[in-house]
C-alpha positions in Angstrom: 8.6 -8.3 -3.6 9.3 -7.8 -7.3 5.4 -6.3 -7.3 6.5 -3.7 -4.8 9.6 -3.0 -6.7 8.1 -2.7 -10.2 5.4 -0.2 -8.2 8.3 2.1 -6.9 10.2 1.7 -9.9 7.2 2.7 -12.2 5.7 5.2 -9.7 9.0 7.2 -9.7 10.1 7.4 -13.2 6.3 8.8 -13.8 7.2 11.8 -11.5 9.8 12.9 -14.3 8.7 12.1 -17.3 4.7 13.4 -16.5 5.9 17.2 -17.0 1.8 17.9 -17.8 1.6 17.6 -13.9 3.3 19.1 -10.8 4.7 16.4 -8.8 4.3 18.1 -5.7 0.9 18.6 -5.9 -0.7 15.6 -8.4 -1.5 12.8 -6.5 -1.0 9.6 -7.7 -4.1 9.2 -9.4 -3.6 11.6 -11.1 -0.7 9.9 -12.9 -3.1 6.1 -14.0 -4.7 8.5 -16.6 -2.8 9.7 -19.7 0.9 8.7 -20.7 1.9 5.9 -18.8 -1.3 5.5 -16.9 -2.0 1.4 -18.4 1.7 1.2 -17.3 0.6 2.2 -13.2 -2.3 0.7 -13.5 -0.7 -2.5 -14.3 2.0 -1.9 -11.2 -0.7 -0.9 -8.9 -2.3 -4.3 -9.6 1.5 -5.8 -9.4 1.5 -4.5 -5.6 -1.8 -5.5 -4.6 -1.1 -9.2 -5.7 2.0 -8.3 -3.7 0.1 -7.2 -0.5 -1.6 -10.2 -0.7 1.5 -12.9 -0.7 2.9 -10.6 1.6 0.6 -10.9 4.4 -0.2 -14.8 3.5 3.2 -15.6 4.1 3.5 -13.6 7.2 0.7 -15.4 8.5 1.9 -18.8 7.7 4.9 -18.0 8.9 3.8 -16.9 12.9 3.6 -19.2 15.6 -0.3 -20.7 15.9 -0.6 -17.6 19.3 0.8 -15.4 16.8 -1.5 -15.7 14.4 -4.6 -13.8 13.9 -7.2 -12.9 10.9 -7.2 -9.7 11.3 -4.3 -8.2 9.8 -4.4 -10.6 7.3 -8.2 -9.6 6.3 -7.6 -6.1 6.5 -4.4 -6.3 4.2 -6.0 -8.8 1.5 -9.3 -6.2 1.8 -6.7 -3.2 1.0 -5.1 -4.6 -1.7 -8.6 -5.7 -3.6 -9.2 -2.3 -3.5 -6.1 -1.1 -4.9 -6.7 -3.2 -7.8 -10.0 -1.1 -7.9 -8.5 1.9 -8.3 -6.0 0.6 -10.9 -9.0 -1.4 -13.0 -11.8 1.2 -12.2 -9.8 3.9 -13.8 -9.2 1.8 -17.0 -12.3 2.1 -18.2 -14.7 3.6 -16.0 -13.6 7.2 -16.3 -15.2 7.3 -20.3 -18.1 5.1 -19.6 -19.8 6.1 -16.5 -17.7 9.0 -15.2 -19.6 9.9 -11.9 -19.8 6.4 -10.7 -16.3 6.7 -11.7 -15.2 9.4 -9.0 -17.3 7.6 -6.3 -16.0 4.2 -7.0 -12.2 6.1 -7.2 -12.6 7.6 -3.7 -14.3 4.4 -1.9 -11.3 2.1 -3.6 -8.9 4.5 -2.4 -9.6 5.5 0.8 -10.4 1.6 1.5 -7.1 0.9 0.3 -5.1 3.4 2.6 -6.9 2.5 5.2 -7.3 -1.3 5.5 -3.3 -1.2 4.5 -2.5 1.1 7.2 -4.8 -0.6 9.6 -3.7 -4.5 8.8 0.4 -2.7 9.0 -0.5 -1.7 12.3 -2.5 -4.6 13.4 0.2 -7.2 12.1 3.1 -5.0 13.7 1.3 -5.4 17.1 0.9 -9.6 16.5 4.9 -10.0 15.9 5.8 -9.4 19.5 3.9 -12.4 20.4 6.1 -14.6 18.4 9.4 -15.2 19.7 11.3 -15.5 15.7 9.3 -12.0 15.0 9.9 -10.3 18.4 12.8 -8.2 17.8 10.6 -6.2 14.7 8.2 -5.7 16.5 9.7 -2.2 18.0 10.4 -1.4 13.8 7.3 -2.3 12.5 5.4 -0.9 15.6 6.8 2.4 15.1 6.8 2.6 11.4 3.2 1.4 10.6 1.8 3.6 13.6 4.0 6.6 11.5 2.1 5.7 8.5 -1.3 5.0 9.8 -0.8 9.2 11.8 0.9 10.1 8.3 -2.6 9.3 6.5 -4.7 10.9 8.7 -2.8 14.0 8.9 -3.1 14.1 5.5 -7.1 13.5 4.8 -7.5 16.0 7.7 -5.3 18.7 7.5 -5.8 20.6 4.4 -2.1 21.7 3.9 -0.7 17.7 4.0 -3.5 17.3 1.4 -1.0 17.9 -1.0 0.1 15.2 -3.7 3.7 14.9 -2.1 2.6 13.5 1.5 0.6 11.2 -0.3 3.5 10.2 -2.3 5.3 10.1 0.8 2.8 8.2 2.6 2.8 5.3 -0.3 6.6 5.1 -0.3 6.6 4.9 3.2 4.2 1.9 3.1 5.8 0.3 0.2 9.2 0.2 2.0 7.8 -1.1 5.2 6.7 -4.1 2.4 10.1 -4.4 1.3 11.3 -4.8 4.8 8.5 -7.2 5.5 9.5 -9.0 2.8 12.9 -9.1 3.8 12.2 -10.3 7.3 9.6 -12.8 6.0 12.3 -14.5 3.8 14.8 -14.5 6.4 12.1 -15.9 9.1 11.6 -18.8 6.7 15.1 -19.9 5.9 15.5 -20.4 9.8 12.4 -22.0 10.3 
């Protein structure tokens, strides 16, 4: 989890010290180029590695009729595409920079939604294990927030602003840490 916390950490301090942009209308892009940007960058890949032990311990640690790929796919495709974003905008913005904005959007988008999509996905498989059950109603609830937070905010123009993003991404990042937390607890029982 210390991915997810190095993400948070580095994700917040940026809101302050970045006084060239308005925090409640940059979106995080926004913040992986200039000061601090290789500092992100580097967290964004921190979190996606993250994602990734995340959901393979989740899945290792359901019941066989628990288990499904799924979640686990859609989480592991999510996070390779946040480490897009994070290594496409290292160097692609000076080399190639419309391939850059393409590749951007596709990693990001990608990201939102195979994260959002494996959270709710993996929410729905926990009642079906008995050690799980009781987060299921949490993570049920929470991830189905998120996945209606994103689409609110790629469809109506007025959430398109950088603070529900922002909002959306803490609110994903926490549901990690909580995860996490349940994960580690799960195993020391089992």
């Amino acid at each position: 989890m210390a991915g997810a916390s190095l993400f948070l950490m580095v994700g917040t301090t940026l809101q302050f010290v970045r006084t060239d942009l308005a925090w409640q209308r940059a979106t995080m892009s926004q913040y992986l180029l200039g000061p601090g940007g290789l500092l992100l960058r580097v967290a964004y890949c921190a979190l996606a590695i993250t994602i990734v032990v995340l959901a393979m311990g989740i899945y290792r640690q359901l019941s066989a009729h628990a288990r499904s790929a799924a979640p686990l796919l859609l989480l592991c495709t999510g996070a390779v595409a946040l480490a897009g974003v994070a290594i496409g905008d290292s160097w692609l913005p000076s080399v190639a920079p419309d391939f850059h904005r393409w590749f951007h959007h596709i990693c990001a988008i990608t990201a939102f939604l195979c994260v959002t999509g494996g959270m709710v996905l993996q929410a729905w498989r926990f009642r079906l294990d008995p050690a799980w059950r009781s987060r299921f109603p949490l993570a049920a609830g929470w991830s189905v927030g998120c996945q209606a937070l994103l689409w609110l905010h790629a469809l109506w123009p007025p959430a398109g602003q950088g603070w529900v993003q922002k909002l959306l991404i803490a609110l994903i990042v926490t549901a990690m840490l909580l995860a996490g937390t349940w994960l580690w607890r799960v195993a020391r029982v089992r």
